[in-house]
C-alpha positions as CSV (number, residue, x, y, z in Angstrom):
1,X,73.6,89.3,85.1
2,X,75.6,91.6,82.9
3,X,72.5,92.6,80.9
4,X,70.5,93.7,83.9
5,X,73.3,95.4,85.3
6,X,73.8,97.6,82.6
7,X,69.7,98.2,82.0
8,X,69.7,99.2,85.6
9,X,73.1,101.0,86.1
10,X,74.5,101.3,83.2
11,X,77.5,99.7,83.3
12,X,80.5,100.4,81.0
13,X,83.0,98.1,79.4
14,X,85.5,100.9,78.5
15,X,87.8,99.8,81.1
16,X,88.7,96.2,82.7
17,X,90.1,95.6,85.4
18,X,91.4,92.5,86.2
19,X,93.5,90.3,89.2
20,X,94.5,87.0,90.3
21,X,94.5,85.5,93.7
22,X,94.6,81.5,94.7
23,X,91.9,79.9,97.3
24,X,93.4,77.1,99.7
25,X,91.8,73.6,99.9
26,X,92.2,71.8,103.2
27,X,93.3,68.1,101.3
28,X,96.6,66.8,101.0
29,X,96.3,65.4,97.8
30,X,96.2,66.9,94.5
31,X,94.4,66.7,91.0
32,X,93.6,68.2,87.8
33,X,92.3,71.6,89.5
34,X,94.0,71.3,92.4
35,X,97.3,72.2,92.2
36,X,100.7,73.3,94.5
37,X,101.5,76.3,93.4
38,X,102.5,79.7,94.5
39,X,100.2,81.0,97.4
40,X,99.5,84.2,97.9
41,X,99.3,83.2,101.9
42,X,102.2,81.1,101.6
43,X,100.9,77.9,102.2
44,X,101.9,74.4,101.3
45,X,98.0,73.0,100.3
46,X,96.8,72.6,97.0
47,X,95.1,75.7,95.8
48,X,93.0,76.9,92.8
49,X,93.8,80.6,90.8
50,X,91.1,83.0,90.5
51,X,91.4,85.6,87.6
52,X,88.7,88.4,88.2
53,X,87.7,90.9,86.4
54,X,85.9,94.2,87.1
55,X,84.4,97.6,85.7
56,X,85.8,100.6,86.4
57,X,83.2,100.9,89.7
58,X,84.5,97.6,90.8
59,X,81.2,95.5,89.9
60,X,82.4,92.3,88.8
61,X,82.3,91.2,85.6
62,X,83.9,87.7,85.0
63,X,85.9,85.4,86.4
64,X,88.1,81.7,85.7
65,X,89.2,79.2,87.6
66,X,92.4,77.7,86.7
67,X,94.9,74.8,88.1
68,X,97.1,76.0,90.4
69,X,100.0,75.7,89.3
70,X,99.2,77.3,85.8
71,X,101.1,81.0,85.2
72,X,98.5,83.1,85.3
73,X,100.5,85.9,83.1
74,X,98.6,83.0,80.5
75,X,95.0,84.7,81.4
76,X,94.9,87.9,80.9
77,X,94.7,88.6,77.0
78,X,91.9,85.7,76.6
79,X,89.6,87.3,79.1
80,X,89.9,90.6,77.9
81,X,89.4,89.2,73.7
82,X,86.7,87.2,74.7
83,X,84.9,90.0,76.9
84,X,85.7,92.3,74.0
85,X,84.2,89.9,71.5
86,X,81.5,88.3,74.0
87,X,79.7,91.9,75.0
88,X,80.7,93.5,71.5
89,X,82.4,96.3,73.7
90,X,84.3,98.8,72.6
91,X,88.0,99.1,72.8
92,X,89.3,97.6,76.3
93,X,91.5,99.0,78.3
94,X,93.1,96.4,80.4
95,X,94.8,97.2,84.0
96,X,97.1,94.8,85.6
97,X,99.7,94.8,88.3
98,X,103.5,93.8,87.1
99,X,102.3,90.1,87.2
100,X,100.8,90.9,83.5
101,X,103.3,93.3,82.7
102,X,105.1,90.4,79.7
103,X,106.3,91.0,76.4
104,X,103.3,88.8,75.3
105,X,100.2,90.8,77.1
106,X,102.1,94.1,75.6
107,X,102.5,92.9,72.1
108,X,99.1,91.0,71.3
109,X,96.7,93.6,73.3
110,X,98.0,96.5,71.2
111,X,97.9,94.3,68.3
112,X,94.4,93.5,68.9
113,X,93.9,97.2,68.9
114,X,93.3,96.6,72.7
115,X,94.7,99.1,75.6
116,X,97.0,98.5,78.5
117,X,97.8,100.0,82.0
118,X,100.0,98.0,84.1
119,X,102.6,98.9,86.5
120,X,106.2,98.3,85.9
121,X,108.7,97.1,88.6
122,X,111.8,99.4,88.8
123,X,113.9,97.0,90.8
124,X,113.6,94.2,88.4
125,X,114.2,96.6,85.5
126,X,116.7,97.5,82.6
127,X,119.6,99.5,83.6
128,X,118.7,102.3,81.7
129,X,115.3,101.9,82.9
130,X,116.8,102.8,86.5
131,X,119.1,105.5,85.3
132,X,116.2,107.3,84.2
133,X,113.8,106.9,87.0
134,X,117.1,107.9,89.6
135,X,117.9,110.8,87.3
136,X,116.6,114.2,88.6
137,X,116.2,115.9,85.6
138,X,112.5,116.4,84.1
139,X,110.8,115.7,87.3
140,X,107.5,118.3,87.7
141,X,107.2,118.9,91.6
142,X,103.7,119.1,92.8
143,X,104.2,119.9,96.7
144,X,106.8,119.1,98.1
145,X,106.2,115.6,98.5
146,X,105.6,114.3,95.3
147,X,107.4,114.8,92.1
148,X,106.8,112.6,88.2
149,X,107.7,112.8,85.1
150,X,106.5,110.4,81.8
151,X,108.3,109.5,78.2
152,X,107.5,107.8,75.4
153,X,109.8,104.9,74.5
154,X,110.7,102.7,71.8
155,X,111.1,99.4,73.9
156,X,112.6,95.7,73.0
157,X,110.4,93.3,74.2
158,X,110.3,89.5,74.0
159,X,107.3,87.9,72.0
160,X,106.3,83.8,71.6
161,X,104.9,83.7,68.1
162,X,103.9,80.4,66.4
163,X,104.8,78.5,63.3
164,X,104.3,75.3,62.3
165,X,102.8,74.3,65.5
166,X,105.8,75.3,67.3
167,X,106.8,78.2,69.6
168,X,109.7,80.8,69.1
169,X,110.9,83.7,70.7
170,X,111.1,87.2,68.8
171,X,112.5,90.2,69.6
172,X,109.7,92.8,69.3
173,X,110.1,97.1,69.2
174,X,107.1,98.8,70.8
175,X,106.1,102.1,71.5
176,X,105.0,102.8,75.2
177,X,104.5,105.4,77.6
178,X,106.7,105.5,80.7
179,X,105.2,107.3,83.6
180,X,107.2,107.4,87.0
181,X,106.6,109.2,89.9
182,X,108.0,109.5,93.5
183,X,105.7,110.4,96.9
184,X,107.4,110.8,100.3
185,X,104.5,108.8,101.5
186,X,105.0,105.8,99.7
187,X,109.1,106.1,100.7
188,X,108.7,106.0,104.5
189,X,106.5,102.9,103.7
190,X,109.0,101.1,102.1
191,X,111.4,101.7,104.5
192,X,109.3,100.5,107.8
193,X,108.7,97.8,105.4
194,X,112.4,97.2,104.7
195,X,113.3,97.6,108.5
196,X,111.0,94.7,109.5
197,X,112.3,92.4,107.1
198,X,116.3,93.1,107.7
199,X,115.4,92.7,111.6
200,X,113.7,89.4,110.3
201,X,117.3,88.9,108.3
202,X,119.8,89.1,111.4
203,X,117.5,86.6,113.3
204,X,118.2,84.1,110.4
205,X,121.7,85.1,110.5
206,X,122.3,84.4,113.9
207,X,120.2,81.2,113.7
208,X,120.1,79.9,110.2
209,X,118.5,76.4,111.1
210,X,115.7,77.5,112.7
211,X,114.4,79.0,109.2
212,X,112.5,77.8,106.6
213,X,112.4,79.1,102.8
214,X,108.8,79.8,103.8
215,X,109.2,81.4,107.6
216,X,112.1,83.6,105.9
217,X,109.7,85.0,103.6
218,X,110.7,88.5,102.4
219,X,114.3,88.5,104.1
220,X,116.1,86.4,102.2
221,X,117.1,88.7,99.7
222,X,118.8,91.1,102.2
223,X,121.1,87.8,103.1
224,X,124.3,86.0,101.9
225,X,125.5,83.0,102.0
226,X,122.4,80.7,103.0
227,X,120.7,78.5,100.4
228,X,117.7,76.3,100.8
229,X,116.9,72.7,100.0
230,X,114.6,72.8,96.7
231,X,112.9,70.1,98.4
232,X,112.5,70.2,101.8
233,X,112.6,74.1,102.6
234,X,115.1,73.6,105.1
235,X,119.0,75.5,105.3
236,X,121.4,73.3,103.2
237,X,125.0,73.2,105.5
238,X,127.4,75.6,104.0
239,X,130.5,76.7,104.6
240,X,130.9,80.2,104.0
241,X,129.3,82.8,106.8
242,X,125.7,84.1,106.4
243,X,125.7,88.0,106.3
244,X,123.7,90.6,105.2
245,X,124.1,92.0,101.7
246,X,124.9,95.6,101.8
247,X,125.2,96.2,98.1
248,X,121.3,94.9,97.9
249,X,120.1,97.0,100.9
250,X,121.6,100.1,99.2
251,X,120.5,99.5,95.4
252,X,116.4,98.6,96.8
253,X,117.2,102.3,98.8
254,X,117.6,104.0,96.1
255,X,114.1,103.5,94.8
256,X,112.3,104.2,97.8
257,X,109.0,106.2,97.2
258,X,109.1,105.8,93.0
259,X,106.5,103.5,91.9
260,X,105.9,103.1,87.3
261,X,102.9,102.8,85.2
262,X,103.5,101.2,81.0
263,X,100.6,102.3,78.8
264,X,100.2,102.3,75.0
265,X,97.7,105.2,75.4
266,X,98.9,108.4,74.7
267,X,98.0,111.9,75.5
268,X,97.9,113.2,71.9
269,X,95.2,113.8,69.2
270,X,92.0,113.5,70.5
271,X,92.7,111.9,73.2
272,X,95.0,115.0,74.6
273,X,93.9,115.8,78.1
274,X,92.2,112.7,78.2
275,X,95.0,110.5,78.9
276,X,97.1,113.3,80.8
277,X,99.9,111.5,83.6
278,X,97.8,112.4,86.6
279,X,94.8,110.3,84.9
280,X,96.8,107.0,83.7
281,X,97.7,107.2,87.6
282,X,94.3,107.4,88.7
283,X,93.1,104.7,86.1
284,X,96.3,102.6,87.7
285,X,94.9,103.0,91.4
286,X,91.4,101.9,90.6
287,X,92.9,98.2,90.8
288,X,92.3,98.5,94.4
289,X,88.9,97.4,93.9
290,X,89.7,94.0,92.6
291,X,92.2,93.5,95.3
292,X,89.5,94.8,97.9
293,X,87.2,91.9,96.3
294,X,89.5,89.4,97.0
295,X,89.7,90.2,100.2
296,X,85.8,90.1,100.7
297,X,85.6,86.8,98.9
298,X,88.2,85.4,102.0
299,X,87.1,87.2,104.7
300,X,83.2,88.1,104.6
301,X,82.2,85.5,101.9
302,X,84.0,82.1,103.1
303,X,85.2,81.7,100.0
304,X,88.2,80.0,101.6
305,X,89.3,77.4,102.8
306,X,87.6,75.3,100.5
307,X,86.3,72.0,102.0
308,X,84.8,70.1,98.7
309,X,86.7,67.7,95.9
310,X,84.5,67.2,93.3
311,X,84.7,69.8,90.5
312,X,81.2,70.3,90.4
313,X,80.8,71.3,93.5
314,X,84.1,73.6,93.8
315,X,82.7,75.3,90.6
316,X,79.8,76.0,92.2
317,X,80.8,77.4,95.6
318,X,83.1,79.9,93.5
319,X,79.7,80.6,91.3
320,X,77.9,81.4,94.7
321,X,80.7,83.6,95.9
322,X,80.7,85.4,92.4
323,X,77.0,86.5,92.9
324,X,77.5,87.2,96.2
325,X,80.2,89.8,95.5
326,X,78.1,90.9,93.0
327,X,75.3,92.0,94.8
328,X,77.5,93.6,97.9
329,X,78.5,95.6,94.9
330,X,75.6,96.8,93.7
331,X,74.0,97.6,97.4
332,X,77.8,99.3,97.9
333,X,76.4,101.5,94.4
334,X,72.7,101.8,95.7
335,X,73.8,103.2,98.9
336,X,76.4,105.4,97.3
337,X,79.2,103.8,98.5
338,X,78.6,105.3,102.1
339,X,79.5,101.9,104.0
340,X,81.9,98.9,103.8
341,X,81.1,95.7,102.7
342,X,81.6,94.0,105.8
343,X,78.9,96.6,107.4
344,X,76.3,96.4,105.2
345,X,76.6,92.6,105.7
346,X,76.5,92.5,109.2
347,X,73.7,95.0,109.0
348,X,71.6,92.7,106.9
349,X,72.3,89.8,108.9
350,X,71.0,92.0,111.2
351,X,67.8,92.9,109.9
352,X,65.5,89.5,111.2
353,X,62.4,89.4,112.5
354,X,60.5,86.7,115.5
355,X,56.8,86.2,115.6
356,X,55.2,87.8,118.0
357,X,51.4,86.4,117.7
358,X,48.6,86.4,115.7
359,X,49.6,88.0,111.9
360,X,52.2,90.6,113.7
361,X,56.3,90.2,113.3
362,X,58.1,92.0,115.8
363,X,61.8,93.6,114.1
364,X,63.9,94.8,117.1
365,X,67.1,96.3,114.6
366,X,67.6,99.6,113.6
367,X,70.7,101.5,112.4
368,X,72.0,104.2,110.2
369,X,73.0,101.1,107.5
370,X,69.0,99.9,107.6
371,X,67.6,102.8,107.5
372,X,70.3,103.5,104.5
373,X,69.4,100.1,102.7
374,X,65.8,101.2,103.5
375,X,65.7,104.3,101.3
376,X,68.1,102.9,98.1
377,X,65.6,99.7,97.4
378,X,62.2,101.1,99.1
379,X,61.6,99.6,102.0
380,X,60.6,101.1,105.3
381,X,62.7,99.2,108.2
382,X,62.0,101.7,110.6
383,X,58.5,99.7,111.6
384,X,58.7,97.7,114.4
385,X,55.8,95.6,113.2
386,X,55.0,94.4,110.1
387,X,52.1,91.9,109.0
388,X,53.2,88.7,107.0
389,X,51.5,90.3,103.6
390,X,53.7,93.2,104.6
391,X,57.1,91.5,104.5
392,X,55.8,89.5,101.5
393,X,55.3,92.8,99.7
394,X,58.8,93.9,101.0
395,X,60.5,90.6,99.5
396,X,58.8,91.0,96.3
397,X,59.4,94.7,95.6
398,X,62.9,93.9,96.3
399,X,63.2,90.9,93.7
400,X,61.9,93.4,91.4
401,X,64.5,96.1,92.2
C-alpha cells in the first residue's frame, strides 16, 4: 500500500505522526490481548490500544495493536526506528501529545539522530518550568490575543539504560527547545471547561456517596477530603469534611490560555527559517489528523465495540478498518479535501443503482459530493442510465485508479 501511495501521490516520510487510542470489547473476561486498562471512554471492559501513525497529510501509514493494559509511552520509538529502517526514510520527525513526552522517547530519538515535536504539560511541570512560562518578560505580542516566546534549554531528564540484562535509571542533560505561547481563545476554553467540572465538584460535595471514581471524572481534583476505594470505585467513609481546594483552582488559573511544544530541532544553520516558532506550532497542530482518524475509525467505520474473541479475527477487523481509513483518505486527497469523511461516505453509500429492464440500470442519486467523486477518479455519475458493460467499465477504471 505504501508503495502505490507514494507512486501515485507521492507521499513523504519526512514527518510522522503518530497517536494512541483503545477500542472496547463487549466481554467480561479478559486475555492476552484483551486487557483492563485505562479507557479513553472511561469504561470498565477489556480493551485493546491502537498506536497509529500518519504522514504529514494524515494518510495512514502504520499501525500496532497492543494489550491493554501495556503503557503505550513503550511504542512510540520502535515504530518510528522501524518505519525509519523499514522504508529507508530519511530523518523522522516524530509528533506526539505529552503521553510520549518521557525522558526515554527524548533521549533515544535524538540519539538515533531522529526528531521530536511533542507538547509539554505546564501543570505537571518543574517549578522553574512554570516561573518561566508565568513570567511576562520576552513574550512577542502578535494581536492582541496571542502572545509566545521559545528558549533553548539544557534539561535533566530521566533515562532507563541497560546492563547486564538489567534496568537502571540515569540522569541525562539534553538540549531542547522550549516554545510557549498564550491565546485568549484557548483561555476562555479552559475556563468553561473548568466551570463545568467545579459545578460537577460541589454536587459531589454535597452528596459524596452517590459518586463514583469514574462518574467524578475530571472533578476530583478540584476536591478535598474524599478518597476512593482502589477496588470498588466507591467513596471510602471519612471523617474530615469534603470541600473544594482553592489553592488547586487558583494555581490551574494561572495557566489558562498557555499551551508548550519540546523539540530538538532548532532554527539555526540551515535549517534557519525552516524551523522558526510559528512553524514547530503548525507541525504540533497537524496531530489533529490522527485524532480525527480515530474518531472515524469509532464513528463511521464500526471499528468499535468490538464483538469477536479469537485473535485472528480481532486482527483482522482492525486490518479492514486500517484500509478503510486509508482509502477515505486518499478520496479526502483526490477531491481536495473539499468534504468530510462522513460525507463522502454517505455519499457513496448513496451512489446504487436498481435494474430497470432489459441491459439498462436506472441511478436515481445525484449530489455535489458525486458529481465531485465523479471528476477526481473519471467517472460520469451524472447519467441516469448506464448499461451493465457500462458500470463494468466504471468499476474497472476505478480499480485501476
Amino acid at each position: 500500500m505504501h508503495k502505490r501511495i507514494t507512486a501515485n501521490y507521492g507521499r513523504k516520510l519526512d514527518m510522522i505522526y503518530y497517536d494512541v487510542t483503545n477500542y472496547y470489547f463487549e466481554i467480561d473476561m479478559e486475555d492476552d490481548l484483551q486487557k483492563k486498562g485505562v479507557s479513553k471512554e472511561r469504561r470498565p471492559n477489556p480493551i485493546v490500544q491502537m498506536g497509529l501513525a500518519t504522514d504529514a497529510e494524515g494518510i495512514p501509514l502504520s499501525y500496532e495493536i497492543f494489550p491493554g493494559n501495556k503503557s503505550e509511552k513503550l511504542q512510540l520509538r520502535p515504530a518510528v526506528f522501524e518505519l525509519y529502517s523499514k522504508y529507508d526514510s530519511e530523518r523522522v520527525i516524530a509528533v506526539a501529545d505529552s503521553a510520549q513526552n518521557t525522558g526515554n522517547n527524548i533521549y533515544y530519538l535524538d540519539d538515533g539522530n531522529q526528531g521530536y515535536v511533542f507538547s509539554q504539560s505546564i501543570r505537571g511541570s518543574s517549578a522553574a518550568f512554570k516561573q518561566w512560562v508565568a513570567d511576562d518578560s520576552d513574550y512577542e505580542w502578535y494581536g492582541q490575543e496571542y502572545k509566545r516566546k521559545s528558549r533553548v534549554e539544557r534539561r535533566e531528564i530521566q533515562v532507563d539504560f541497560e546492563k547486564a540484562g538489567k534496568t537502571h535509571k540515569k540522569k541525562v542533560y539534553v538540549d531542547q527547545r522550549q516554545i510557549v505561547f498564550y491565546s485568549e481563545k484557548y483561555a476562555v476554553r479552559a475556563k468553561a471547561k473548568r466551570k463545568a467540572a467545579l459545578l460537577k465538584a460541589a454536587r459531589i460535595i454535597e452528596n459524596p456517596s452517590a459518586y463514583t471514581r469514574a462518574a467524578s471524572y475530571g472533578a476530583m481534583k478540584y476536591v478535598m477530603n474524599i478518597e476512593f476505594d482502589k477496588n470498588t470505585g466507591e467513596v471510602k467513609p471519612s471523617k474530615s469534611v469534603p470541600c473544594l481546594d482553592f489553592e488547586a483552582i487558583a494555581e490551574e488559573e494561572k495557566y489558562d490560555g498557555y499551551y508548550a511544544i519540546v523539540t530538538n530541532l532548532f532554527d539555526e544553520g540551515k535549517n534557519k527559517g525552516k524551523y522558526a516558532d510559528g512553524q514547530i506550532i503548525d507541525i504540533y497542530r497537524g496531530l489533529w489528523r490522527v485524532e480525527d482518524s480515530f474518531r472515524i475509525t469509532k464513528s463511521e467505520l464500526d471499528a468499535r465495540p468490538v464483538y469477536l474473541s479469537r485473535k485472528d479475527r480481532i486482527k483482522a477487523h482492525f486490518l479492514t478498518c486500517f484500509i478503510s481509513l486509508v482509502i477515505v483518505r486518499l478520496i479526502q486527497k483526490a477531491t481536495n479535501h473539499a468534504y468530510s469523511p462522513e460525507k463522502l461516505i454517505e455519499a457513496m453509500n448513496q451512489i446504487s443503482c436498481a435494474h430497470e429492464g432489459g441491459n439498462l440500470y436506472l441511478f436515481n442519486y445525484r449530489s455535489d459530493i458525486s458529481d465531485a467523486l465523479g471528476a477526481a477518479f473519471g467517472i460520469d455519475f451524472t447519467k441516469l442510465r448506464l448499461t451493465r458493460s457500462e458500470i463494468k467499465k466504471n468499476i474497472a477504471d476505478v480499480k485501476n485508479t
